[in-house]
C-alpha positions as CSV (number, residue, x, y, z in Angstrom):
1,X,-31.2,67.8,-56.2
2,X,-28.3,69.6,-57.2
3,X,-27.5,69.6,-61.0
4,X,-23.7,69.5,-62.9
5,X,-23.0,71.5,-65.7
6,X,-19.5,70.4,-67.7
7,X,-18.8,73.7,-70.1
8,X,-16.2,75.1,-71.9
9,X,-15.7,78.4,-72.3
10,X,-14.5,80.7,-75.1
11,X,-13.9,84.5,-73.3
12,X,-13.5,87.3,-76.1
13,X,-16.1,86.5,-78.0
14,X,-18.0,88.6,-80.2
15,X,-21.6,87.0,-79.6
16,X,-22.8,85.4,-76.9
17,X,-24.4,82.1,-76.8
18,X,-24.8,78.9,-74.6
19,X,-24.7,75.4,-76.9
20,X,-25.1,71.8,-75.9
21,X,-22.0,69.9,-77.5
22,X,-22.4,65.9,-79.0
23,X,-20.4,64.9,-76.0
24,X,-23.0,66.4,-73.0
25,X,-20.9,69.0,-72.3
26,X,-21.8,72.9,-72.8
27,X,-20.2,75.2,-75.4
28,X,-20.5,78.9,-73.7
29,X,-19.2,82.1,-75.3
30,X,-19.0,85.5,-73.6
31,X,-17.9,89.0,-74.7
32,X,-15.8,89.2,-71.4
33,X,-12.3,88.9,-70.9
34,X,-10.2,86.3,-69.2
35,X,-9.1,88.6,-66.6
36,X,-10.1,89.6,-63.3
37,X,-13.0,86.9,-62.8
38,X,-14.7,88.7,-65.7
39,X,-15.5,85.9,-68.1
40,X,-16.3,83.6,-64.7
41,X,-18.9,86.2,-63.2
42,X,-20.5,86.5,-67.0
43,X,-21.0,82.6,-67.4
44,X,-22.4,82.6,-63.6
45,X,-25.2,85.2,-64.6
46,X,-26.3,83.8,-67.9
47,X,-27.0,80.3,-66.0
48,X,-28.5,82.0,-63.3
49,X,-30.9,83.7,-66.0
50,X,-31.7,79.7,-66.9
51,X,-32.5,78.9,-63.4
52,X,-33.4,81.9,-61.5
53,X,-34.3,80.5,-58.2
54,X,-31.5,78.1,-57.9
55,X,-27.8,78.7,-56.5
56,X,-25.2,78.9,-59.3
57,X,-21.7,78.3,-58.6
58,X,-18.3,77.0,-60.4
59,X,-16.6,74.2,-58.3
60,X,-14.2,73.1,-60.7
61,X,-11.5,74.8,-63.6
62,X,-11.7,78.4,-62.1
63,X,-8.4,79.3,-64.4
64,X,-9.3,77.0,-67.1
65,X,-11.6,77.1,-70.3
66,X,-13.0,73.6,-68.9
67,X,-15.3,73.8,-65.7
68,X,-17.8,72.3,-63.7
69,X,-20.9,74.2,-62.3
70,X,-23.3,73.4,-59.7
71,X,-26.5,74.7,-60.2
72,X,-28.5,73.9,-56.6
73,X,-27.4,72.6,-53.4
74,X,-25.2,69.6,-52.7
């Protein structure tokens, strides 16, 4: 049963760290840049790490601080 994760990110940071926000979305920081798929490959492993034998992928806000993951199949 696939499972959708609504984050925000914040690229550049100097800690990493995945928090649940108030409003059911996720709060994720990462030490990678904004460029190059950096920051996206970086969130993608540290879900994976959360669920290891599930498929991880963003479907939604590729460009944009606001996405939507799939974690599972469809």
């Amino acid at each position: 049963m696939p499972l959708y994760l609504k984050i925000t990110v914040r690229p550049d940071s100097a800690k990493e760290s995945i928090k649940e926000q108030e409003n059911g979305r996720f709060a994720i920081s990462v030490k990678e840049p904004a460029e190059d798929n950096r920051a996206n490959r970086r969130i993608l492993a540290m879900i994976k790490k959360l669920y290891p034998k599930e498929p991880v992928k963003i479907v939604a806000g590729h460009h944009s601080p606001r996405k939507t993951i799939l974690i599972g199949n469809e």
